[in-house]
C-alpha positions as CSV (number, residue, x, y, z in Angstrom):
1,X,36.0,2.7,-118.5
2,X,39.5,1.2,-118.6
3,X,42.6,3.2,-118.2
4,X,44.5,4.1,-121.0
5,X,47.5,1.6,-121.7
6,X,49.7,4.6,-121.2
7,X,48.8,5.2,-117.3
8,X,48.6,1.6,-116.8
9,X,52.2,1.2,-117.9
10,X,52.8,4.0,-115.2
11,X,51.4,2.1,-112.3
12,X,52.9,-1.1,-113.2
13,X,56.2,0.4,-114.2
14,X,55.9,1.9,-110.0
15,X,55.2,-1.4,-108.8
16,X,57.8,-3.0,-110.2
17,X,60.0,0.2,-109.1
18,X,58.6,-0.3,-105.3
19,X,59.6,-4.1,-105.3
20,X,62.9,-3.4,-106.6
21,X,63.8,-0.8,-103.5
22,X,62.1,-2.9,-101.5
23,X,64.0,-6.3,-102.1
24,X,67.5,-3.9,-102.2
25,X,66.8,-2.0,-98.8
26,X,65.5,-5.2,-96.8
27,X,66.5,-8.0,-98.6
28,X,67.9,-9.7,-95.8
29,X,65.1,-9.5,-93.4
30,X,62.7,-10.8,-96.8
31,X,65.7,-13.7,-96.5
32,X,63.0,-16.6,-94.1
33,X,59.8,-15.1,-95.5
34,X,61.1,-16.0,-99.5
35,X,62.6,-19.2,-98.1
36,X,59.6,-19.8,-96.4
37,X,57.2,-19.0,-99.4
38,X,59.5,-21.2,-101.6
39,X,59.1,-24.2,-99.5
40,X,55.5,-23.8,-99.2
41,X,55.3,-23.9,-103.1
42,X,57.3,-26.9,-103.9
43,X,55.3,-28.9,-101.2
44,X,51.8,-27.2,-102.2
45,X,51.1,-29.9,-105.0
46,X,52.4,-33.0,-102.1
47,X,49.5,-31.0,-99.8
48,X,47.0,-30.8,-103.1
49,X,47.3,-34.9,-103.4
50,X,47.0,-35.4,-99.7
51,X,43.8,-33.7,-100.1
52,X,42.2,-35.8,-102.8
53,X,43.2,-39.2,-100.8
54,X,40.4,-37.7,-98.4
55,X,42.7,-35.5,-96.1
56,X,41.7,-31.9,-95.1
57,X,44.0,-29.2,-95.7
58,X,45.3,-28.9,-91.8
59,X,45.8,-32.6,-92.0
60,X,47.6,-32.6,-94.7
61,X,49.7,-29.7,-93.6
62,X,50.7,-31.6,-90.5
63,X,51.7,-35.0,-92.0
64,X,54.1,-32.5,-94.5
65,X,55.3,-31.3,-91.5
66,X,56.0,-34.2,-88.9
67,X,58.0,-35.8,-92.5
68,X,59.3,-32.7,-92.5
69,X,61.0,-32.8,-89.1
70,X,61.9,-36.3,-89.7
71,X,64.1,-35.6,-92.1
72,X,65.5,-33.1,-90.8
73,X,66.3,-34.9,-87.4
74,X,67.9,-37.6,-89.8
75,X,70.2,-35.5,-91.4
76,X,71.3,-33.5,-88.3
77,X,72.6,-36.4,-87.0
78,X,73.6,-38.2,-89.7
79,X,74.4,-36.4,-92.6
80,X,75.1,-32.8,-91.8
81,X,78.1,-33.1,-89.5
82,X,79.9,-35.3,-91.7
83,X,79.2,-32.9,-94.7
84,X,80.7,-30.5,-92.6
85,X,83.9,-32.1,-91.5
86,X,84.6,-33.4,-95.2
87,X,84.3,-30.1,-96.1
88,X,86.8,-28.5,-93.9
89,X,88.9,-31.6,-94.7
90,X,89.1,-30.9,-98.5
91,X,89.5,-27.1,-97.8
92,X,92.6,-27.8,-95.5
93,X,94.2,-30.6,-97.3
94,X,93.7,-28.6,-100.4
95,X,97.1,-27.2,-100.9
96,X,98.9,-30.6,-100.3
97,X,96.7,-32.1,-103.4
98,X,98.3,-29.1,-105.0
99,X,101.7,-30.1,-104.2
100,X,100.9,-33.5,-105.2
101,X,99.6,-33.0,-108.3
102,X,103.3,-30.3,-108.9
103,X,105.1,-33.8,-108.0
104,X,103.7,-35.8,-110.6
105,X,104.2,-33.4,-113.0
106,X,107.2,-33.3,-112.1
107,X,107.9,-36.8,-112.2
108,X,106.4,-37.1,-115.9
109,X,106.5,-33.8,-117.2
110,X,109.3,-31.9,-115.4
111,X,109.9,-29.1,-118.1
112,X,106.1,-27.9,-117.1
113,X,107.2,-27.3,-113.7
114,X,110.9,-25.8,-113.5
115,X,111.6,-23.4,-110.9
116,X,110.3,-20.6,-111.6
117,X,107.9,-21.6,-114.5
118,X,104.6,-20.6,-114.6
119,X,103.0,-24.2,-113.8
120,X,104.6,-24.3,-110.7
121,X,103.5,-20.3,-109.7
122,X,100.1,-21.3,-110.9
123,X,99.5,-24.3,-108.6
124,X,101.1,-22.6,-105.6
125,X,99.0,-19.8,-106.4
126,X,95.7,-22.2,-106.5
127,X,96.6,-24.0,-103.5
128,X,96.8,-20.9,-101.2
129,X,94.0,-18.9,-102.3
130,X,91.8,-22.0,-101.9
131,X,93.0,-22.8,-98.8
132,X,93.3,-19.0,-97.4
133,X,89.4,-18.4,-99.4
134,X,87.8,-21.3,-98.5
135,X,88.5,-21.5,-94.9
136,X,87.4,-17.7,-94.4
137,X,84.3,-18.6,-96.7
138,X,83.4,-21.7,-93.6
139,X,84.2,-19.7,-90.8
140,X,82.3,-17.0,-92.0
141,X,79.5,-19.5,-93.0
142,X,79.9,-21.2,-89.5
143,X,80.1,-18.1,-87.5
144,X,76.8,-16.6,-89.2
145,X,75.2,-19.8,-88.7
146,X,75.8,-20.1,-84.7
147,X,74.8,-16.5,-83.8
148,X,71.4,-16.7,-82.2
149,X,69.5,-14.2,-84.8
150,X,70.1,-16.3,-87.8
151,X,69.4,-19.7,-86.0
152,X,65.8,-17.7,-85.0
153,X,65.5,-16.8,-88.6
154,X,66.5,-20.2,-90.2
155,X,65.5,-22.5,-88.3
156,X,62.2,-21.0,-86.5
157,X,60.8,-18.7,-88.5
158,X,61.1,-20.1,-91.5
159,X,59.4,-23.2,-91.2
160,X,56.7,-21.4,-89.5
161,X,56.4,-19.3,-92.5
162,X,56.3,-22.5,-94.7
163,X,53.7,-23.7,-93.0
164,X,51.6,-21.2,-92.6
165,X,51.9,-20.2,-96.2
166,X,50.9,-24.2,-97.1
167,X,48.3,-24.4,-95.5
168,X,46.4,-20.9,-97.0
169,X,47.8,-21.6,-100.3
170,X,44.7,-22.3,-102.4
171,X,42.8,-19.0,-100.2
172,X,45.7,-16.9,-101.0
173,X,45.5,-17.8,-104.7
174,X,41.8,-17.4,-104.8
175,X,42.4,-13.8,-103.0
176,X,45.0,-12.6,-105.3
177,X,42.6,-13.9,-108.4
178,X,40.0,-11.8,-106.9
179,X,42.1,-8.4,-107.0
180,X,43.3,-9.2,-110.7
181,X,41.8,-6.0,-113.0
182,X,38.8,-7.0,-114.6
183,X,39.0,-5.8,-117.8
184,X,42.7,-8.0,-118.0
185,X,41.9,-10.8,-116.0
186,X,41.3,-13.5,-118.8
187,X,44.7,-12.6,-119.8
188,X,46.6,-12.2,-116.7
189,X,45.0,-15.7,-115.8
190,X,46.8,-16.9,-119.2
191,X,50.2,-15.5,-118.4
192,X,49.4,-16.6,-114.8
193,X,49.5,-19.9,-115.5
194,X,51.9,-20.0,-118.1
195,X,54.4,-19.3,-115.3
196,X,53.1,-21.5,-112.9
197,X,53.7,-24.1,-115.2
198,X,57.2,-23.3,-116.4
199,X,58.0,-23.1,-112.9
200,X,56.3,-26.1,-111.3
201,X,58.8,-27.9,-114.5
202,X,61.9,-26.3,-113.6
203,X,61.8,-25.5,-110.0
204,X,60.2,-28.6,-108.7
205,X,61.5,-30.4,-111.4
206,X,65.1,-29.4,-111.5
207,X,64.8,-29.3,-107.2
208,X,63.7,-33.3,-107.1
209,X,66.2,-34.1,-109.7
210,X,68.9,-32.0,-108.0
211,X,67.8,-34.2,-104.6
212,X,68.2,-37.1,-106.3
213,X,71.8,-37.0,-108.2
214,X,73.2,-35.6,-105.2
215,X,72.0,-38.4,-103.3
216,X,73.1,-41.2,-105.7
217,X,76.3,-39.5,-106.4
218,X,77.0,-39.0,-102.9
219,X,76.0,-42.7,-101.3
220,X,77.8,-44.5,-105.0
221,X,81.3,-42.3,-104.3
222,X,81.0,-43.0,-100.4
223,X,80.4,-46.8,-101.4
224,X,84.0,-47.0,-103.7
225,X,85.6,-45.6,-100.6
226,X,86.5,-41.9,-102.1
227,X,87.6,-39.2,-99.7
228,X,85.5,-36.2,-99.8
229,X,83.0,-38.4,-101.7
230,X,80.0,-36.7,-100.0
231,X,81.3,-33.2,-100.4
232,X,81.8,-34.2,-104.5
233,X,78.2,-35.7,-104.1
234,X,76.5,-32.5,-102.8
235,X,78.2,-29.8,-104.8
236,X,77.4,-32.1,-108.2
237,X,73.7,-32.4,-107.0
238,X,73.6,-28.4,-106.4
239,X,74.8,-27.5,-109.3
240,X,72.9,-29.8,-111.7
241,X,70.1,-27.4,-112.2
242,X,72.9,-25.6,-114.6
243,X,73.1,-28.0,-117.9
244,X,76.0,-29.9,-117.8
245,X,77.5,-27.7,-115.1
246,X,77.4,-30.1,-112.7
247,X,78.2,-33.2,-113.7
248,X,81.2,-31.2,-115.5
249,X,82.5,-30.0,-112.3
250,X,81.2,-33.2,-109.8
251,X,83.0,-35.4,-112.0
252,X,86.0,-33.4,-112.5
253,X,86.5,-32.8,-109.1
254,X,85.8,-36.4,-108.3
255,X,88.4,-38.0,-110.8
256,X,91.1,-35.8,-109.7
257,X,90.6,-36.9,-106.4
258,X,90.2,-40.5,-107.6
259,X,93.7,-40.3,-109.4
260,X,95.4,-39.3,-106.3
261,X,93.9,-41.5,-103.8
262,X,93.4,-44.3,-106.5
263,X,96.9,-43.8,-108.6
264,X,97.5,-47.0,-109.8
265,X,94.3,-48.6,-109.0
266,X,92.4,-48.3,-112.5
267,X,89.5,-50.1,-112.2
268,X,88.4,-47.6,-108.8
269,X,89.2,-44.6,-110.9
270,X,87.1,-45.8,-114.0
271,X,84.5,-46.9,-111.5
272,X,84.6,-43.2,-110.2
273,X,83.9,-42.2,-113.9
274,X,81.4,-44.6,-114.5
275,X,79.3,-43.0,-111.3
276,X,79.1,-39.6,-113.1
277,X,78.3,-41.2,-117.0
278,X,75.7,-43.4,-115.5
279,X,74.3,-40.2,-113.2
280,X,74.3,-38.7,-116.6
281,X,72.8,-41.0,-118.5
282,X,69.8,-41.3,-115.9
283,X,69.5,-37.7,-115.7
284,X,68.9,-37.2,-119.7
285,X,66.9,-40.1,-120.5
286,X,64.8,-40.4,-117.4
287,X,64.8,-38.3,-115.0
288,X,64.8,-34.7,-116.4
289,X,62.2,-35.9,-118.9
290,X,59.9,-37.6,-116.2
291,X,60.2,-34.9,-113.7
292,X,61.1,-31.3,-116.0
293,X,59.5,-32.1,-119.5
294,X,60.9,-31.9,-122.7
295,X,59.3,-27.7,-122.8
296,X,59.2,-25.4,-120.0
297,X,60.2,-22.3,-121.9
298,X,63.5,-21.4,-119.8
299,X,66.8,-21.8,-121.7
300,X,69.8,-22.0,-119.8
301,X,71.5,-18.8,-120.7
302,X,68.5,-16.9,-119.7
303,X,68.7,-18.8,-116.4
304,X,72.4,-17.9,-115.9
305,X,72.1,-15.0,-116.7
306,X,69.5,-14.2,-114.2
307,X,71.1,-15.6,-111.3
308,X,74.3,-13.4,-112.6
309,X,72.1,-9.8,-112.1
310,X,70.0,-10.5,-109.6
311,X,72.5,-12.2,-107.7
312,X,74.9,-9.0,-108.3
313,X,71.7,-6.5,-107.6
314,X,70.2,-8.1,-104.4
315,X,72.6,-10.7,-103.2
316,X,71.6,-14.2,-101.8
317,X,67.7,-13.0,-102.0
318,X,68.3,-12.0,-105.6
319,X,69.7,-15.5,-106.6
320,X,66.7,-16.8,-104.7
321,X,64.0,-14.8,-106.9
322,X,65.9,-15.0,-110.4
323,X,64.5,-18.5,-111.3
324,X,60.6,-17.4,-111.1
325,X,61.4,-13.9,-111.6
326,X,63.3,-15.1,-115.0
327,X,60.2,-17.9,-115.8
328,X,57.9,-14.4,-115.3
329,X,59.6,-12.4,-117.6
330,X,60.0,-15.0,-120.1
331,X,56.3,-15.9,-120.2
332,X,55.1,-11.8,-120.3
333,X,58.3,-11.2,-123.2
334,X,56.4,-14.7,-125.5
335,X,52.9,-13.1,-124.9
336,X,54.6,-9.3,-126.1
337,X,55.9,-11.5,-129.1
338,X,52.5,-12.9,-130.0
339,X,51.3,-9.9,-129.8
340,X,53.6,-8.4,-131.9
341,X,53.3,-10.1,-134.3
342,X,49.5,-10.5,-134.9
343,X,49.6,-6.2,-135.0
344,X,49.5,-3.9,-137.5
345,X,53.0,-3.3,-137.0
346,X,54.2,-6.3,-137.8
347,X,52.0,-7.4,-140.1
348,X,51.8,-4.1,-142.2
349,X,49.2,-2.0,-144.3
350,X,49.6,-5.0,-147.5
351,X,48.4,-7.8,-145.2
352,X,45.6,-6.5,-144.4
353,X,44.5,-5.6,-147.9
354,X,45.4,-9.2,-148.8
355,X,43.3,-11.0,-145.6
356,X,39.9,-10.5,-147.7
């Protein structure tokens, strides 16, 4: 006999209670193990093809693996020290762009920044804090980064976690499918992979798209000679899985720097311009509707707001688990709407004497 809907809203309702503590009290140790188990689910359908060309699962595993280190060697050694010094770069130099920028206002719009107005207290203002902010947000960054717990955390255990979870994906699936209730588990199968699939669009979607915009913008503004242009590059690519966020604030960043280092110089600012429309105009005709789909049933103000509570709740770890955490709850709130409205309650008393 299946419990009453009542007592099954009080053991879910304790789950969902017991993950909440849980991911407040030792979110940070949870930090490699979500990490890892996100990896392992982006790569799961790269594993799921091996397969089919004839590979086993193990095999597979390790080929997704030796890549794996590959790439990371490569950027190491190429990419990641650079990122680094550009970064510190921009932070440091910050407050002289600010001064630069109060010059040539100055120069062509002098009433804006008299002594004393509030222009100029403004862009002194912004120059500091970014300078004073973002050089105690690196060292803080950097000084986490070096000390030997969080290098064993990053860097060993969670790779070992990826793996391990790739290559028991498919058992662990099967498992879980096998402690589903019975009397629910047609449905829970539905909602199941309802969420699968609005995730596989947005987070391996939105992830290879990110990957790949960050990459052209970052190699096109290195190629036009713009300082900072792989800093630009990599924020722009991070942020794209926000709408329009990123290519807003990529490309304004970008051109400002292009108008001081190119002042003058039209055609390099323009071309600087032309990097962000054209990443645009890939992303929206090709490759958010090649690699996301046109549906995947996660609106953007949903998303932010997700990552605004959970990030304000839980920290880091929250941000991490708002995106499928979000695609869940917007799946299970559709199926509540279906429901809803083929009930009594919504339908009423007259519709059902007018169905015959």
């Amino acid at each position: 006999m299946a419990l009453p809907v009542r007592d099954q809203m009080k053991y879910w309702g304790v789950a969902a209670i017991i993950f909440a503590v849980v991911l407040w009290y030792l979110g940070n140790v949870l930090l490699p193990f979500i990490l890892g188990g996100a990896i392992a689910y982006f790569l799961d359908p790269v594993a799921d093809r091996l397969e089919r060309l004839g590979l086993s699962r193990a095999m597979a595993t390790m080929v997704i693996t030796l890549a794996a280190i590959l790439i990371f060697v490569i950027l190491a050694l190429a990419v990641i020290p650079t990122l680094v010094r550009q970064a510190g770069d921009l932070i440091a130099t910050a407050p002289q762009l600010f001064r630069d920028l109060r010059d040539f206002l100055g120069t062509h719009f002098p009433s804006l920044v008299v002594e004393g107005s509030p222009m100029r207290e403004a862009l002194v203002s912004i120059g500091q804090t970014v300078q004073e902010r973002g050089a105690e947000l690196l060292n803080t960054a950097l000084s986490s980064a070096m000390s030997v717990i969080n290098i064993l955390m990053l860097f060993v255990i969670v790779p070992v976690v990826a793996v391990y979870l790739l290559l028991d994906w498919d058992r662990m699936v099967a498992r879980v499918d096998e402690l589903l209730p019975r009397d629910h588990v047609s449905v829970i199968r539905q909602i199941a992979s309802e969420i699968d699939a609005t995730l596989a669009g947005f987070v391996r979607g939105m992830g290879s798209v990110c990957l790949i915009l960050g990459c052209y913008y970052a190699i096109a503004l290195a190629l036009v000679g713009l300082n900072f242009g792989l800093v630009v590059g990599v924020i722009a690519g991070l942020l794209t899985f926000i709408p329009y966020v990123g290519a807003i604030i990529g490309g304004a960043l970008a051109i400002g720097l292009a108008l001081f280092q190119f002042w003058g110089e039209w055609y390099w600012i323009a071309a600087v311009a032309g990097i962000f429309f054209l990443g645009q105009f890939l992303e929206g005709n090709f490759l958010t509707p090649k690699l996301v789909g046109s549906s995947i049933g996660l609106h953007p103000v949903w998303l932010i707001l997700a990552l605004s509570v959970f990030g304000t709740l839980f920290g880091f770890v929250g941000m991490l688990v708002a995106v499928p955490l979000a695609a869940a709850l917007g799946v299970i709130m559709r199926f509540v709407i279906d429901q809803y409205k083929d009930s009594r309650l919504y339908r009423g008393l007259e519709h059902d004497r007018e169905a015959p």
